[in-house]
C-alpha positions as a Markdown table, in Angstrom:
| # | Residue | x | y | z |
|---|---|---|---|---|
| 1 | Unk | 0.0 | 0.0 | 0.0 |
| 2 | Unk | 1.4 | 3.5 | -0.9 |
| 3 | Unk | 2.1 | 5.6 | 1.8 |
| 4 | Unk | 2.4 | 9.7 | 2.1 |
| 5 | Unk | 6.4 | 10.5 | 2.7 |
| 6 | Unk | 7.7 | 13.9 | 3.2 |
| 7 | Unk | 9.9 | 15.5 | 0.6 |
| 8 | Unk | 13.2 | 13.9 | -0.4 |
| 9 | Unk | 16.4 | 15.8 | 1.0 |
| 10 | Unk | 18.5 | 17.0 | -2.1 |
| 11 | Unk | 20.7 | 14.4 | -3.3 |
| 12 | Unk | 24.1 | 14.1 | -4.8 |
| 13 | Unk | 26.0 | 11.9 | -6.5 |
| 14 | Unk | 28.2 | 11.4 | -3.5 |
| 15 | Unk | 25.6 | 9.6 | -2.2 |
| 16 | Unk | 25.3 | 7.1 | -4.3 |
| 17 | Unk | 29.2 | 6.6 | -6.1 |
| 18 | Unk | 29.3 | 3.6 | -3.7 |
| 19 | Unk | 28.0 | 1.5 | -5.7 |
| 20 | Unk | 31.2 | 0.8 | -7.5 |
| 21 | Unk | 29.9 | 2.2 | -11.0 |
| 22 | Unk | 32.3 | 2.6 | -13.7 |
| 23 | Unk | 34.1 | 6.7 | -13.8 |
| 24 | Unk | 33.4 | 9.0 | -16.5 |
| 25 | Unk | 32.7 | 7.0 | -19.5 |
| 26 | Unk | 33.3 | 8.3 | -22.6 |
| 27 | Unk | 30.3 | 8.6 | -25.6 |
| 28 | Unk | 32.6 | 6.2 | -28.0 |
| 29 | Unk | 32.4 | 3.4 | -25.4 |
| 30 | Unk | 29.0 | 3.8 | -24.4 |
| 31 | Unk | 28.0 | 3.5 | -28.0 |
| 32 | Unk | 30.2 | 0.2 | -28.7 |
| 33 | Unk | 28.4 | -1.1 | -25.6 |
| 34 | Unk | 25.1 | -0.4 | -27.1 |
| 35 | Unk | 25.5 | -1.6 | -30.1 |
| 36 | Unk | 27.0 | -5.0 | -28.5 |
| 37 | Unk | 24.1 | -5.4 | -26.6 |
| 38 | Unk | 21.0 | -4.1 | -28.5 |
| 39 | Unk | 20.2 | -7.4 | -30.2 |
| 40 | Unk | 20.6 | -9.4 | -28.1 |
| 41 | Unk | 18.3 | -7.0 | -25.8 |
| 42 | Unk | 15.7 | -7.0 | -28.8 |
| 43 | Unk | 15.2 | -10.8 | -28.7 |
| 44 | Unk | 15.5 | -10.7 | -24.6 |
| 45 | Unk | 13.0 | -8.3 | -23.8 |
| 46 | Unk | 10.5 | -9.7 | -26.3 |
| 47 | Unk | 10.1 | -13.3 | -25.8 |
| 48 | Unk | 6.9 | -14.9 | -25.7 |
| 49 | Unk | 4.7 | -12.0 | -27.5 |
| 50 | Unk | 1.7 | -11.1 | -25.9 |
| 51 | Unk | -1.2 | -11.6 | -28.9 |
| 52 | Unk | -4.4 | -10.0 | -27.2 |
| 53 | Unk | -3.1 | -7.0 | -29.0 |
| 54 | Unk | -2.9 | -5.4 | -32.6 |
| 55 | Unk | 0.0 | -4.3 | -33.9 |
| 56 | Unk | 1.1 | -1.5 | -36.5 |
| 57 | Unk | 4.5 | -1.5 | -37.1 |
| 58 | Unk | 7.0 | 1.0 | -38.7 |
| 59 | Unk | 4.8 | 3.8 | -39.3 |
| 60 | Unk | 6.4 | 6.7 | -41.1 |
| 61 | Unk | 5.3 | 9.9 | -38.9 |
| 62 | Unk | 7.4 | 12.0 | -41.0 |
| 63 | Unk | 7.2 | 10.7 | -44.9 |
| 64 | Unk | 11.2 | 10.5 | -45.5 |
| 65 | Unk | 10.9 | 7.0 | -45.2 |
| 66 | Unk | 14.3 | 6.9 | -42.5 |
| 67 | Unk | 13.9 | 4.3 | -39.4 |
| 68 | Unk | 14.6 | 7.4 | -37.5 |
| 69 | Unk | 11.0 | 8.5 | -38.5 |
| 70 | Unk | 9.3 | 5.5 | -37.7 |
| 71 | Unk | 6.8 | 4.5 | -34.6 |
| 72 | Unk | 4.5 | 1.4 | -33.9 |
| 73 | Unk | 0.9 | 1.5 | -32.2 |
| 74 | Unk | -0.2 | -1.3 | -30.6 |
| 75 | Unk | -3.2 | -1.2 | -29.0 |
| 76 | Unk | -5.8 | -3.8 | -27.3 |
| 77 | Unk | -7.9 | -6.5 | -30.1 |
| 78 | Unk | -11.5 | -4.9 | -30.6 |
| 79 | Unk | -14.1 | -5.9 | -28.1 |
| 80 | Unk | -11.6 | -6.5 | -25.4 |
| 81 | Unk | -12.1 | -3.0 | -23.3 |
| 82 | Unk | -15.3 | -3.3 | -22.9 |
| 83 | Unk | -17.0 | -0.7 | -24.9 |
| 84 | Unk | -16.3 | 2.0 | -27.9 |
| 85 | Unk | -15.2 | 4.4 | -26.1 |
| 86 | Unk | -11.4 | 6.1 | -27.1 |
| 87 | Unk | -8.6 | 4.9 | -25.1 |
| 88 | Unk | -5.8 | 7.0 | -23.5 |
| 89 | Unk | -2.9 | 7.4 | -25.2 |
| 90 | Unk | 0.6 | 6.1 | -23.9 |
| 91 | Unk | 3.8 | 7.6 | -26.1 |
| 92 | Unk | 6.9 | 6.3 | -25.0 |
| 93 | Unk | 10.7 | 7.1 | -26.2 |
| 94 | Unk | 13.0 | 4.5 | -25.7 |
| 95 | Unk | 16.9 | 5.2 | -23.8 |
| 96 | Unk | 20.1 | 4.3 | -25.3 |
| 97 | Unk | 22.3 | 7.6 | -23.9 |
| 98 | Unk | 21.4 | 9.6 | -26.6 |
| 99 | Unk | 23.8 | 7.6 | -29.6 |
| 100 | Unk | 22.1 | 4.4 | -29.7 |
| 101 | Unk | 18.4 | 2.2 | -29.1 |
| 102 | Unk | 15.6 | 1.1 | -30.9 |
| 103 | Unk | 12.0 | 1.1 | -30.4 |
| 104 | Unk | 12.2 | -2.5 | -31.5 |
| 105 | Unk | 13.6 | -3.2 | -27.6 |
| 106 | Unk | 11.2 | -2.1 | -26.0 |
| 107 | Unk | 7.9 | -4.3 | -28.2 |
| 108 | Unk | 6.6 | -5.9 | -25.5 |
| 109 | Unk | 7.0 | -3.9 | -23.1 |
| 110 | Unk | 4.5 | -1.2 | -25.1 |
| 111 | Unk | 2.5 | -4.1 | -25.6 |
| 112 | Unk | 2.1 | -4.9 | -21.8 |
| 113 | Unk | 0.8 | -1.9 | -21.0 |
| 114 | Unk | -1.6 | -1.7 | -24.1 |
| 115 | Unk | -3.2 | -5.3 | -23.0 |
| 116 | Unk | -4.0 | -3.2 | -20.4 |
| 117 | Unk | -6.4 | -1.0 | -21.5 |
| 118 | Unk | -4.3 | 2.0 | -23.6 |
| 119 | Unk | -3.7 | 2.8 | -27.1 |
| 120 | Unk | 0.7 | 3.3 | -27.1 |
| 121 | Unk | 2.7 | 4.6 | -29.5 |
| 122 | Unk | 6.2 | 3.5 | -29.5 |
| 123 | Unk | 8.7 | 6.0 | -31.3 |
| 124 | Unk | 12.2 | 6.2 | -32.4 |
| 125 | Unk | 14.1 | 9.7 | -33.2 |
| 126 | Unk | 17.1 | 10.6 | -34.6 |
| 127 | Unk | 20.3 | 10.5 | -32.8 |
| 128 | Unk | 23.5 | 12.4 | -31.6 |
| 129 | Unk | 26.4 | 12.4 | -32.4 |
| 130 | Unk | 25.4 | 13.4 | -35.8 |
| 131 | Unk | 21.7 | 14.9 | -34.0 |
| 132 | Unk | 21.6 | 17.4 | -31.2 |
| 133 | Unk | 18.9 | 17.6 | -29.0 |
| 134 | Unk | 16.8 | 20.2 | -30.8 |
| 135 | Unk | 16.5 | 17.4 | -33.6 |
| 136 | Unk | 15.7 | 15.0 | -31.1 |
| 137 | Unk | 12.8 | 17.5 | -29.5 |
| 138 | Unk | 11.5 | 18.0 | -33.1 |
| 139 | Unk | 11.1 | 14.4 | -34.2 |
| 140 | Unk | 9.8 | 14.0 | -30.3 |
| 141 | Unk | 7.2 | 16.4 | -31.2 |
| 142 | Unk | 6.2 | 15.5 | -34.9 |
| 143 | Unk | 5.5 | 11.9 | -33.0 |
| 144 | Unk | 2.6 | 14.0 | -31.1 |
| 145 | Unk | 1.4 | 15.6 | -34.3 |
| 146 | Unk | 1.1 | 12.4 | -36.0 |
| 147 | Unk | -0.6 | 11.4 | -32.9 |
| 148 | Unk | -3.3 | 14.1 | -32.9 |
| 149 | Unk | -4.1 | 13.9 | -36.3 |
| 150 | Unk | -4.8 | 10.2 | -36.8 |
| 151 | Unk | -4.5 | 8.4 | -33.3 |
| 152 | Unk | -8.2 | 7.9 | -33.4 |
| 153 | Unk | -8.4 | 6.1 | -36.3 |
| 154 | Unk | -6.4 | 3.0 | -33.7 |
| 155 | Unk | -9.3 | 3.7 | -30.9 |
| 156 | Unk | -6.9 | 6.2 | -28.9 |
| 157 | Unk | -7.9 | 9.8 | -27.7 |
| 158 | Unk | -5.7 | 12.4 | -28.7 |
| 159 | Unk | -7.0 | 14.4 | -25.9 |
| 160 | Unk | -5.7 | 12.1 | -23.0 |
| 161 | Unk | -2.4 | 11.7 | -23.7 |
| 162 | Unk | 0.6 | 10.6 | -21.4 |
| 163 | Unk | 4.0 | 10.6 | -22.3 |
| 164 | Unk | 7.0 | 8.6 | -20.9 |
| 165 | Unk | 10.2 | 7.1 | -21.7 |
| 166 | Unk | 13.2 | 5.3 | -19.9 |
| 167 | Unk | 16.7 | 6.8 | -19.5 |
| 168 | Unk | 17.4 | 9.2 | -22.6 |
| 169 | Unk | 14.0 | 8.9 | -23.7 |
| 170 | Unk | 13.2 | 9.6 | -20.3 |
| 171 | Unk | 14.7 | 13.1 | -21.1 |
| 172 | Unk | 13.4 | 13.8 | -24.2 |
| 173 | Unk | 9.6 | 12.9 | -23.0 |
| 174 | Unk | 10.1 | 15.2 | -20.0 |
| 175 | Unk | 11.9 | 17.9 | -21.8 |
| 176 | Unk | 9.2 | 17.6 | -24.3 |
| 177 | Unk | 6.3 | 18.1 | -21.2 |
| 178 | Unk | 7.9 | 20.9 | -20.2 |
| 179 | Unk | 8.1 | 22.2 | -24.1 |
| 180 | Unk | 4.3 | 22.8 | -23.7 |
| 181 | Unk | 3.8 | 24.8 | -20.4 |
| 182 | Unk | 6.6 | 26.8 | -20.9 |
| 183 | Unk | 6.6 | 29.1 | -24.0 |
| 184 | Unk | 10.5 | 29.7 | -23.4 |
| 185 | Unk | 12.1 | 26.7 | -23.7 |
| 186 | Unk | 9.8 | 26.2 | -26.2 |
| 187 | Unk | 11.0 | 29.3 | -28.3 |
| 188 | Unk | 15.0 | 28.1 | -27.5 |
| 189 | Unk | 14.3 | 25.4 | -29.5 |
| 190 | Unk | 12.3 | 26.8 | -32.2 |
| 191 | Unk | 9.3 | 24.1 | -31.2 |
| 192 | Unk | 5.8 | 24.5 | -31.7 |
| 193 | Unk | 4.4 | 22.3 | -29.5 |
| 194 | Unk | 1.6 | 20.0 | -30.9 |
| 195 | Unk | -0.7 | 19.3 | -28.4 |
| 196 | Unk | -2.7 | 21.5 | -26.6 |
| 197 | Unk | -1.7 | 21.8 | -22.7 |
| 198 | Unk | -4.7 | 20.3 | -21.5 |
| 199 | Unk | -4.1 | 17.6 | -23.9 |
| 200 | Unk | -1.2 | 16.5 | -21.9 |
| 201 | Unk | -2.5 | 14.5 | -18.9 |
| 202 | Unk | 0.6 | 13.0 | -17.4 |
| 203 | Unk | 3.9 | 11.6 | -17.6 |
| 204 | Unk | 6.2 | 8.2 | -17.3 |
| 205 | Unk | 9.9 | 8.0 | -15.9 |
| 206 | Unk | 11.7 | 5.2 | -16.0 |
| 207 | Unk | 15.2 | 6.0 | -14.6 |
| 208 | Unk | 15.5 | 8.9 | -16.5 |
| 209 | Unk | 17.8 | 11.7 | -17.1 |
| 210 | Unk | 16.1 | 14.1 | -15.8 |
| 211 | Unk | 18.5 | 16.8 | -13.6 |
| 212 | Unk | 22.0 | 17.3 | -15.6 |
| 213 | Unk | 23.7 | 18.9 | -12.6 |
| 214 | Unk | 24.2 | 15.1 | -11.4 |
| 215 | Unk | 26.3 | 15.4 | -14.6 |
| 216 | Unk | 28.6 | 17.7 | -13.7 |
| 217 | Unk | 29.8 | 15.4 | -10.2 |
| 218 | Unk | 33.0 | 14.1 | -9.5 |
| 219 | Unk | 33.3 | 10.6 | -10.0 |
| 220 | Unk | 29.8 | 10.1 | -12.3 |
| 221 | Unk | 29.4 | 7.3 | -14.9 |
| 222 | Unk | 29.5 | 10.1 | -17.9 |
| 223 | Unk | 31.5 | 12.0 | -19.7 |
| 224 | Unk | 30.8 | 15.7 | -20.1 |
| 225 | Unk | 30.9 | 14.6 | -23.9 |
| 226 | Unk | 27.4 | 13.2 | -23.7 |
| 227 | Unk | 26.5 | 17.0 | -22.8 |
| 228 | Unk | 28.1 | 18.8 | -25.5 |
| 229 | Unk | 27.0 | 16.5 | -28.3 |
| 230 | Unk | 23.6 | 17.2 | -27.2 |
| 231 | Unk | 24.3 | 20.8 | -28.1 |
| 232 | Unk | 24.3 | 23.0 | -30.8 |
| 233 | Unk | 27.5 | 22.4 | -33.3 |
| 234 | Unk | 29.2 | 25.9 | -32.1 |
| 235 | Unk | 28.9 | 25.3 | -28.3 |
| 236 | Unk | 30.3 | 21.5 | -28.5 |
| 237 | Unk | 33.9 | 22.6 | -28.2 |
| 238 | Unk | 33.4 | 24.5 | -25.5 |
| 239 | Unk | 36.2 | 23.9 | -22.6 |
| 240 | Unk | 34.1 | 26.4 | -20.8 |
| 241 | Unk | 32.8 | 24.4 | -17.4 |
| 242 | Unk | 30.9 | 27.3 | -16.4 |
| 243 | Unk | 29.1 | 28.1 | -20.0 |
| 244 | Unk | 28.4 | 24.1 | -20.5 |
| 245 | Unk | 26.7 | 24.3 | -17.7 |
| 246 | Unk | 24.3 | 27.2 | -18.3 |
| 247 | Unk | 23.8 | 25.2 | -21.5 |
| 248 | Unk | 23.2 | 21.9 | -20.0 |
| 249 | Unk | 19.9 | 23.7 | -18.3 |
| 250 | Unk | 18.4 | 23.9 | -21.8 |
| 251 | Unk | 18.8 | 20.0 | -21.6 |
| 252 | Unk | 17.4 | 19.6 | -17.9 |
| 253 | Unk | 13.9 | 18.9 | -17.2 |
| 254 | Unk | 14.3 | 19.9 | -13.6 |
| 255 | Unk | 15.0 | 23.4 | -14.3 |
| 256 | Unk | 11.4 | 23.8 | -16.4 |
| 257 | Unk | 8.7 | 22.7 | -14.2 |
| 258 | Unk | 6.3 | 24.8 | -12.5 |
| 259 | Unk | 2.7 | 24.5 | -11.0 |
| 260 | Unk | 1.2 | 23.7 | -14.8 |
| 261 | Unk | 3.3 | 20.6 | -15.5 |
| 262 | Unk | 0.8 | 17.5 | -15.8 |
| 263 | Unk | 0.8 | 14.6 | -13.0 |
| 264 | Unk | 4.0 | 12.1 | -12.8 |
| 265 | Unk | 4.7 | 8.4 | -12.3 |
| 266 | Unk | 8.9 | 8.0 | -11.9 |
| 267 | Unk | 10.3 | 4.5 | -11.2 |
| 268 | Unk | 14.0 | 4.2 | -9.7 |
| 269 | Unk | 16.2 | 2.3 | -7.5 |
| 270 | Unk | 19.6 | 2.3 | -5.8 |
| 271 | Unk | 21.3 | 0.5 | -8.1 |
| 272 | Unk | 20.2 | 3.1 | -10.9 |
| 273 | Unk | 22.9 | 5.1 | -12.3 |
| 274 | Unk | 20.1 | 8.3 | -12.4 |
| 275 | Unk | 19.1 | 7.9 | -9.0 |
| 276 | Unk | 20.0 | 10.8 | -7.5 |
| 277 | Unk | 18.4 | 12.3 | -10.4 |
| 278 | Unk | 15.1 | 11.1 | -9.9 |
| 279 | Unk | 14.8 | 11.8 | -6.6 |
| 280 | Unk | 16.1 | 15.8 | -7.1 |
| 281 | Unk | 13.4 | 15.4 | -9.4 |
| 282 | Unk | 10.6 | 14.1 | -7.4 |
| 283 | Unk | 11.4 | 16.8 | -4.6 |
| 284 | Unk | 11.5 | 19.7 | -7.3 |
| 285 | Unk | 8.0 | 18.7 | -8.6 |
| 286 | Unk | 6.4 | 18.5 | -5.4 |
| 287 | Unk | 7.9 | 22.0 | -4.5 |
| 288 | Unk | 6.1 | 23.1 | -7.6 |
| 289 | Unk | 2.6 | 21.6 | -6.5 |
| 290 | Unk | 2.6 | 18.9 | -9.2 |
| 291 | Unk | 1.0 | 15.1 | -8.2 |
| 292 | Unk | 3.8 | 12.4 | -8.0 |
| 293 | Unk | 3.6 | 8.8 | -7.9 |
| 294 | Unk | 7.3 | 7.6 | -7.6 |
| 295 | Unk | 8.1 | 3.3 | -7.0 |
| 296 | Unk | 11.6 | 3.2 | -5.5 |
| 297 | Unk | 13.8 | 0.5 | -4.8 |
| 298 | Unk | 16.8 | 0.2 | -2.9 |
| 299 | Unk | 19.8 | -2.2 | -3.1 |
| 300 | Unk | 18.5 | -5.1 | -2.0 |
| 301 | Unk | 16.4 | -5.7 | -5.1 |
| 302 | Unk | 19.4 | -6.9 | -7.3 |
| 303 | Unk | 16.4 | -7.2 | -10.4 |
| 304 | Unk | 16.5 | -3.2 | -10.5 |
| 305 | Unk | 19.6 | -1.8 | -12.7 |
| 306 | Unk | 19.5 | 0.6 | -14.7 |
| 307 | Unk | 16.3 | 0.5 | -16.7 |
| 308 | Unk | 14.9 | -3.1 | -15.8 |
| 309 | Unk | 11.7 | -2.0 | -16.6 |
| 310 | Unk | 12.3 | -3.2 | -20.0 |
| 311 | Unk | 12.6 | -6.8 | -19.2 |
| 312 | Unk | 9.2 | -8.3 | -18.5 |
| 313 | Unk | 10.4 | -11.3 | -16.6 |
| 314 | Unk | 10.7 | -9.0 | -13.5 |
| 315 | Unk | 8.9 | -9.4 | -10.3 |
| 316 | Unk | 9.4 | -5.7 | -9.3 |
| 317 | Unk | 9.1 | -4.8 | -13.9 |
| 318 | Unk | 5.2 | -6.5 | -13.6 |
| 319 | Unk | 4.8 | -4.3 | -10.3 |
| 320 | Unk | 5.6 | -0.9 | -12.2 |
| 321 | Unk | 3.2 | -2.4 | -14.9 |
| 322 | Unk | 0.5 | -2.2 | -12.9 |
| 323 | Unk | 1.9 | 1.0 | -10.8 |
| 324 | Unk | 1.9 | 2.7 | -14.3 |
| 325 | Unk | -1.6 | 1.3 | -15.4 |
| 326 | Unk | -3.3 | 2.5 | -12.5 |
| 327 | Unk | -1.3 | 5.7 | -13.4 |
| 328 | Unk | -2.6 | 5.9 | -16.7 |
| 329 | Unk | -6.5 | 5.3 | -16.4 |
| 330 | Unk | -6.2 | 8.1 | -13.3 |
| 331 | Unk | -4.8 | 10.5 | -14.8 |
| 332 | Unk | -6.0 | 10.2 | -18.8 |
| 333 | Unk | -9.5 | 9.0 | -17.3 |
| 334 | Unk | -12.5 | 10.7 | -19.0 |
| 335 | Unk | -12.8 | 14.4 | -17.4 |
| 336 | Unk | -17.2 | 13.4 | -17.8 |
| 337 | Unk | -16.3 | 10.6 | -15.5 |
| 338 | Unk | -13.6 | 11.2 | -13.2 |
| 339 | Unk | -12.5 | 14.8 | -12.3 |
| 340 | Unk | -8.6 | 13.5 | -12.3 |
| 341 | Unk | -7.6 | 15.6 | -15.0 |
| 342 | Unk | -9.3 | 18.8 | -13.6 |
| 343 | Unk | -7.7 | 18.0 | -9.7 |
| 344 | Unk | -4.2 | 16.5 | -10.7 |
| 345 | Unk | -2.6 | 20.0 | -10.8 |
| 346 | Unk | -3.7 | 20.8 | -6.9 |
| 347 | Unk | -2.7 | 17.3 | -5.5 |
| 348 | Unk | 0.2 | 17.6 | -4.1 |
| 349 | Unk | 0.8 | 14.6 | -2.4 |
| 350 | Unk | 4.1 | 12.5 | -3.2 |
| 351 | Unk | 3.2 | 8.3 | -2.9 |
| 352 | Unk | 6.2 | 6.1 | -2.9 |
| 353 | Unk | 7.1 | 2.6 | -2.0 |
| 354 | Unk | 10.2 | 1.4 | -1.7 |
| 355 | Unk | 11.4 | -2.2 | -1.7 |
């Protein structure tokens, strides 16, 4: 049962470095990693398909026919939801640091959550070190306008919709939130944003990167390298701590959110390399006023790494499943039957369980 906690204590990285990760990586070995491990993750995470859905596969949101441009909805077999009415709408953005991932990955994991009683749109985006994050944001964005003009076609309501994404993607989907309640960050990046506000009734984080001071630690997992690729071609040989990071706030979800931004469900553990992330996160958000459901494990769940929310075979993946359902159908329920969506921006409570 969840149970009311008071706001988080600022963390740092120091907090956390115990865990023996690996110092400073640089963006060349991350990617080489990734790309060692992404197949075998593709066939991993998607054993045993779940068949009560329908799929669409490899939809071009863009029309320039690239896999960068392509997303998948796969949403519950007719008759099974019990009714005609639309169905909230999940859009996720897979991780992968920024350099590397597929939507492909993360199949059945979209597909668990659609069983479930949610249309989702699974998306892939182009990718640094050739993309910066303002490509990223617009292909992010052009997803949601593909969305709102023909997500009802698939049963889905393109005014309920809730985005999420794990790590990276995690970024992008909250960067992307904030995009649409603030005009500013907005204009920076030369976005129009394609949803309406009110259209926008929550948000998924799985792990995600979501406060880039963490970034700037002694001693974390990352390079400063995965910053400046993220940025603008003239500002990437910057040796310039000080003007990286006033750039890196551009990147930071953390520093965008005010009492507007829509409801959020964030998922972490201990043995996450983001932690300390999530939880300056989930104390920043319920300084602001906003509603936050946040599932935390500590270290004695040896299941929760980095993003494990991807592999279904979990004990503590199914219970974010069903965290994240109830999520969903709360905050993307029908404002004529529910009054979540009208409330969510006044409930300021904070739920968490920790394992």
């Amino acid at each position: 049962m969840s149970t009311i906690v008071s706001a988080p204590r600022r963390w740092s990285w120091a907090a956390v470095k115990s865990a023996g990760f690996v110092r400073r990586l640089p963006v060349w070995v991350w990617r080489l990693l990734m790309h060692t491990v992404s197949r075998s993750e593709r066939s991993r995470f998607n054993t045993d398909p779940i068949t009560a859905v329908d799929y669409r596969f490899d939809i071009d949101f863009v029309g320039d026919g690239i896999r960068a441009h392509r997303l998948d909805v796969i949403s519950p077999l007719p008759g099974t939801t019990g009714g005609g009415t639309p169905l909230p709408v999940y859009v996720y953005f897979h991780g992968g640091g920024w350099t590397s991932g597929d939507k492909a990955a993360l199949t059945k994991y979209c597909a668990s959550q659609a069983v479930a009683g949610m249309v989702v749109v699974n998306v892939n985006y182009r990718r640094a070190t050739r993309f910066t994050m303002t490509h990223m944001l617009h292909d992010a964005n052009a997803a949601l306008a593909w969305v709102r003009a023909n997500i009802e076609a698939y049963g889905g309501d393109p005014a309920r919709v809730v985005l999420g994404g794990d790590s990276a993607g995690g970024q992008l989907s909250a960067l992307l939130a904030a995009a649409h309640f603030r005009p500013e960050l907005a204009q920076h990046y030369g976005l129009e944003p394609a949803l309406p506000p009110a259209h926008l009734r929550g948000l998924v984080q799985h792990c995600s990167v979501v406060d880039f001071s963490v970034m700037f630690e002694r001693g974390f997992i990352l390079s400063l390298n995965f910053v400046r690729m993220l940025l603008p071609h003239p500002l990437r040989s910057t040796r310039s701590r000080g003007e990286l990071r006033r750039a890196a706030d551009f990147l930071s979800p953390i520093e965008w959110l005010d009492s507007a931004f829509p409801p959020v469900f964030v998922t972490t553990s201990e043995r996450d390399y983001f932690y300390a992330a999530n939880l300056n996160f989930i104390a920043r958000l319920r300084e602001h006023g906003v509603q936050v459901d946040a599932l935390i494990y500590d270290r004695d769940n040896a299941n929760t790494l980095h993003t494990w929310q991807q592999d279904y075979r979990y004990p503590e993946s199914q219970e974010v499943y069903q965290r994240l359902q109830d999520f969903v159908q709360e905050v993307a329920a029908p404002i004529e039957g529910a009054g979540a969506a009208e409330s969510a921006g006044s409930d300021a409570s904070l739920t968490s369980r920790s394992r």
